[in-house]
N, C-alpha and C positions, 0 to 999 in steps of 0.2 A: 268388478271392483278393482281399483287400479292397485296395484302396491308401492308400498311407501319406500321413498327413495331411500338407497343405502347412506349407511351413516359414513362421514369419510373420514378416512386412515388415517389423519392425522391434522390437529387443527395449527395450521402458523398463524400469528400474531405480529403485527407488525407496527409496533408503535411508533409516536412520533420522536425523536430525540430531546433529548432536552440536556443536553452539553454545549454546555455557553458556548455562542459563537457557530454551532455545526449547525449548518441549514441543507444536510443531505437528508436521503432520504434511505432505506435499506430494502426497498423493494421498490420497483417500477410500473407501471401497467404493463408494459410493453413485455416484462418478464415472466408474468405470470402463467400465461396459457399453458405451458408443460406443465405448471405444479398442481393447477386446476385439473387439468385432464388425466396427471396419475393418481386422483382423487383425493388431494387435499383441501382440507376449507383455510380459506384465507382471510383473514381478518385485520382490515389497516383501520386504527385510528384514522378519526375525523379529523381532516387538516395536517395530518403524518405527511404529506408530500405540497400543503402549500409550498415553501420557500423557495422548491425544489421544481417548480411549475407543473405539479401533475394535482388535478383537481380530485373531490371526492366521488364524482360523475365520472373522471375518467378511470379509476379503478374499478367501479362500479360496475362498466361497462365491457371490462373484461374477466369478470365473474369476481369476485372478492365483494365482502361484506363489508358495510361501513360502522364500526362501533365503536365505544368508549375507550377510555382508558382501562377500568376494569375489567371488559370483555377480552380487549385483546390482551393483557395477564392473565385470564384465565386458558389461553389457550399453550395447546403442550410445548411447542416450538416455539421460543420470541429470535427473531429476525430482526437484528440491531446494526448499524453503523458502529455505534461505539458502546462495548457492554457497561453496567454498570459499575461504578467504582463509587465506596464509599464514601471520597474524600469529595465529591463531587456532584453524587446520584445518589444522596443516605438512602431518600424514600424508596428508590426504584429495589435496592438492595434487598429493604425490607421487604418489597412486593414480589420476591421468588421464595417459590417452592421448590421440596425432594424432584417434586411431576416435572419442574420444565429444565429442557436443554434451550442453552442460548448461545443461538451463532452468530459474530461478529468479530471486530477488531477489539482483541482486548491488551495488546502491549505487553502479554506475561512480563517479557523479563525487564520491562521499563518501571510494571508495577507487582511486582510479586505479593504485594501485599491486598491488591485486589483479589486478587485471585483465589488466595487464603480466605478471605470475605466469603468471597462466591461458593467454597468451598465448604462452610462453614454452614451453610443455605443447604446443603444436599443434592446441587444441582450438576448437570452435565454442562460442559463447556466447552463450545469447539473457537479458537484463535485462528481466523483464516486467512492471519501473517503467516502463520508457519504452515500453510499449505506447500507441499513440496514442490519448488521449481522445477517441475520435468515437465515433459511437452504433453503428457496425459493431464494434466491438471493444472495448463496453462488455461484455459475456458474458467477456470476457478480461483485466477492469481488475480486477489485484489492490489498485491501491491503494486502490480507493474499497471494495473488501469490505469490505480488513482496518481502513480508517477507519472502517466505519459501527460495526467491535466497540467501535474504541479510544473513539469518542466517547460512546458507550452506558458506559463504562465508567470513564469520567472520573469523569462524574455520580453513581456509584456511589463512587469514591473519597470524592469528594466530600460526598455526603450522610455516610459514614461519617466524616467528620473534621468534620465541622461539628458543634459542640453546640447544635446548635437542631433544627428539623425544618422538615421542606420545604413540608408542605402547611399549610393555614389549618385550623383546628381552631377551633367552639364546645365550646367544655365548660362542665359546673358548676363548671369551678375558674377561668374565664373563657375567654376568644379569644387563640387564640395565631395571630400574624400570620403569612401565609407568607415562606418563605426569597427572597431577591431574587437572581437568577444571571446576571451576565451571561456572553453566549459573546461570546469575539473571534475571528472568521476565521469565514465560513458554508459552508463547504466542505463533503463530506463526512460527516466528523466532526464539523464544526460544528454541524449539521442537524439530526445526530443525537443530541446533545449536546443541543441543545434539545427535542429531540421528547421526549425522553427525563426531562430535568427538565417538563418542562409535564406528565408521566405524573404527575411526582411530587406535584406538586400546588404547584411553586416558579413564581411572578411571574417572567418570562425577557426580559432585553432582550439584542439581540445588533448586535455591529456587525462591518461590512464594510467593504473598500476600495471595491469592486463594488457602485455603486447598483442594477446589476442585479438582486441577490437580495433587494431589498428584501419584493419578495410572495411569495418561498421563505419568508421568516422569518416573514414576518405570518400566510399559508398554518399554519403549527404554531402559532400562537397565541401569539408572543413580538412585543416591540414590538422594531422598528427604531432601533437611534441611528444619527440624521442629525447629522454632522458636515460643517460651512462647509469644506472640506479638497475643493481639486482637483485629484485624482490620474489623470486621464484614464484612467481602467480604466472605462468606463461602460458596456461589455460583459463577456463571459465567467460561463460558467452554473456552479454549482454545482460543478461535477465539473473545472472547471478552474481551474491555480494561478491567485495574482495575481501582479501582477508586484513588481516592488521598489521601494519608495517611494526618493527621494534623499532623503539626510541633513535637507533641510531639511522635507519633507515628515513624513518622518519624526518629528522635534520637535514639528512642529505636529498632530500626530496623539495624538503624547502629551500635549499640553497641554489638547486641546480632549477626552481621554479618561478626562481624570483625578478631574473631579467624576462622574461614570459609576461610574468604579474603587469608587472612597471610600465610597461610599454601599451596592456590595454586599456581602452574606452570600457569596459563589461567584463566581470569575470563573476560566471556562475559557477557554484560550488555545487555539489549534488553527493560528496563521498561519503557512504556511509558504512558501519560495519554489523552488521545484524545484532539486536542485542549487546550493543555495546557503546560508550560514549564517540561521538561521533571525530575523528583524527582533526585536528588539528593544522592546516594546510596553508595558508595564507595568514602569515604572522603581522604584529604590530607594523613592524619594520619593513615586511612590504606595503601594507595598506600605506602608509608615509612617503611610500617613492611614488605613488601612484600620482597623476597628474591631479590636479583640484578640477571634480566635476564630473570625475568616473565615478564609477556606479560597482556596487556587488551587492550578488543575490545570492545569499545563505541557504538552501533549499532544507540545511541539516540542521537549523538553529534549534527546532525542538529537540534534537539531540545533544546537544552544545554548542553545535556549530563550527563550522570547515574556517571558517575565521575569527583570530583571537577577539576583531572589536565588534563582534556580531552581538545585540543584543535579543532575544529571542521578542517577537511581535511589534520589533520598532524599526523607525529611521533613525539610523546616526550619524551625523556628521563627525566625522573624523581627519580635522586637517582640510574639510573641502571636497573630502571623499564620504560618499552618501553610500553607507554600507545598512542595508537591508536583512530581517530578519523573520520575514513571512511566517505565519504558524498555520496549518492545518488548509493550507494553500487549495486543495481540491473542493473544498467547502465554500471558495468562492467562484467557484464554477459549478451551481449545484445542481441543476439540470443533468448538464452532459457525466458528470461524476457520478449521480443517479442512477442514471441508465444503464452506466458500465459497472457499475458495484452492483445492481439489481440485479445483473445478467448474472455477474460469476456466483452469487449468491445464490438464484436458482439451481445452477448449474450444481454446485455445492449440494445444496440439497437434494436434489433428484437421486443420488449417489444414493441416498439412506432411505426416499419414500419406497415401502415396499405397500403388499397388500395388507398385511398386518402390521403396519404401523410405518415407527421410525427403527430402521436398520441401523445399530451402532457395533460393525461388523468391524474387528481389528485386524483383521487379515486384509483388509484393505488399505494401503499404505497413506492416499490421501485422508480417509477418517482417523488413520490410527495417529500420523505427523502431527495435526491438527487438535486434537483430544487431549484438552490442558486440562479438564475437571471431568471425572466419572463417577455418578452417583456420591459427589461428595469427596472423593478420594482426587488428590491431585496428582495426576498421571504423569504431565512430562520430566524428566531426572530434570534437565537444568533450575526448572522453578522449583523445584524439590529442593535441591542442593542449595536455592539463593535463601527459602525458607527455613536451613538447618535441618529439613528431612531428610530420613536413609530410602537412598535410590529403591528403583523399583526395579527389580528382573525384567531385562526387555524381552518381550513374545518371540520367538524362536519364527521364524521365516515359512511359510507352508511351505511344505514338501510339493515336488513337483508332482504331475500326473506322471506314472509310469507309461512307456509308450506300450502300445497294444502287442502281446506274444501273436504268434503265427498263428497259434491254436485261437484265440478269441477273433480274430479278423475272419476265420473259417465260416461258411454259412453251408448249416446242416441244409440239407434236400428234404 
């Protein structure tokens, strides 16, 4: 008699989203195979990855279960693009238990008061925005995937609203000059903002607070604006925020960026500051010198936006100048945004699948960064503090391994 297959360690759930406008998806086929094989069962809602081109056959076909909506809430893990928020997901709110952890992008400190919600439910909740940017848990950074789409994607905005063309052309009807782009913020999406217009065949200059990206940016083949501005950020790589200029920094940032402004065809913004309203960088008064028929692409608008006439999810014309305000930019790229948010998602969780269960081990720095809700209790001090709760004692660092004495390395005969 044969016996009956073991029961697995832990069931994830993978519903479909239902945030107006998000047509990703938070798991992939293509991602699964690790979480299947350290014995998880997996469970996608039926039609969870239409939008996103991955069919119910092709999850199927890399071991995942196809079920309801209620099936995959009853499983212990829900595996989300965007968690639920009340103001927006009441029912989904209601349909968590003490039993489930939910891992996705939840915004803590944009929405502290989700969070509270969620907390409220008794549930665990990992934010895997604040997965820590270091190179061990770069396989796990959603934000730098789903930036390298947004910035790719700007530039495509962009060319499509500019009535010019991007690259240098001889023809017989003469040379038409290339388009000029500058990128503000080298981050990420900056990077790739620029890699991406240099494909296209556009003249790119790009500036930074961070003199350190200066050879990232020259590396792609755009020139660097150097700006007399000392903001003491003279570290921090690519994949890390900057920090916030004060007000007066700030002023002179804009001053000494505004003939820069003026003179391009394209100017992508991408500045962001972690958890916080997004700076301010290209004011009225330059959008107005800008020639009539340049183009800007706000990448920050759901934050408030890197320019003052940015309206978040519009085109506006301003004086002739067609200033853009994209929202949730990698959701129109839902496929390839899929795949890379699937992956680090996996990867994310593999970290906790053990043989008994789901591991929520805090001596691990990427679960411990991450762990915005635990059994109900909200963990992180910042969402604590924006809530008016008293901080939490942060866990004291494991001790190292002591190295071995002379005596223990010894082997008795």
């Amino acid at each position: 008699m044969s016996e009956a297959p073991a029961a697995p360690s832990v069931v994830l759930g993978v519903p479909a989203e239902s945030r107006a406008g998000e047509r990703r998806v938070a798991m992939s086929p293509a991602a699964l195979g690790p979480l299947i094989k350290a014995g998880a069962r997996v469970i996608v809602e039926s039609g969870a990855g239409a939008q996103a081109g991955f069919t119910d056959a092709a999850f199927a076909d890399k071991g995942a279960v196809i079920g309801t909506r209620d099936e995959v809430f009853a499983a212990d893990v829900l595996l989300m693009v965007r968690t639920p928020d009340p103001a927006h997901e009441p029912t989904e709110v209601d349909r968590l238990k003490p039993s489930h952890t939910v891992v996705g992008m939840a915004a803590p400190f944009a929405a502290p008061e989700a969070v509270s919600a969620l907390a409220a439910k008794g549930v665990t909740l990992f934010s895997l925005e604040l997965v820590p940017r270091t190179t061990r848990a770069q396989s796990m950074d959603v934000l730098s995937s789903q930036a390298n789409i947004a910035g790719y994607k700007a530039v495509l905005l962009a060319a499509e609203a500019l009535p010019k063309l991007f690259p240098l052309m001889t023809t017989a009807a003469g040379t038409i000059p290339p388009a000029k782009v500058l990128v503000i913020g080298a981050g990420v999406a900056g990077l790739s903002a620029i890699a991406t217009s240099r494909r296209l065949g556009a003249v790119v200059e790009a500036y930074d607070v961070r003199p350190a990206v200066k050879e990232e940016i020259e590396s792609l083949g755009a020139r660097f604006v150097e700006l007399p501005l000392e903001t003491g950020q003279e570290g921090g790589g690519s994949g890390a925020y900057a920090q916030q200029l004060s007000e007066e920094q700030l002023k002179k940032q804009q001053e000494l960026l505004a003939k820069t402004v003026a003179k391009s065809d394209v100017v992508i913004t991408t500045a962001q500051v972690q958890g916080a309203k997004a700076p301010v960088i290209v004011t009225q008064e330059m959008v107005a010198a800008m020639a009539p028929g340049s183009v800007i692409v706000d990448l920050a608008a759901e934050q408030g936006g890197n320019c003052a006439a940015t309206v978040a999810g519009e085109h506006t014309d301003v004086g002739g100048v067609n200033v853009i305000g994209p929202v949730n930019v990698p959701s129109t790229v839902p496929t390839h945004s899929s795949l890379m948010y699937g992956k680090n998602v996996a990867n994310f969780v593999q970290l906790m699948l053990t043989d008994g269960g789901f591991n929520r081990d805090v001596d691990d720095d990427v679960i411990r960064e991450s762990m915005v809700i635990r059994d109900g209790e909200v963990r992180n001090n910042r969402v604590r503090e924006m809530l008016g709760l008293q901080a939490i004692a942060e866990p004291a660092p494991p001790e190292p391994e002591p190295e071995p004495s002379a005596e223990s390395t010894e082997v008795s005969s």
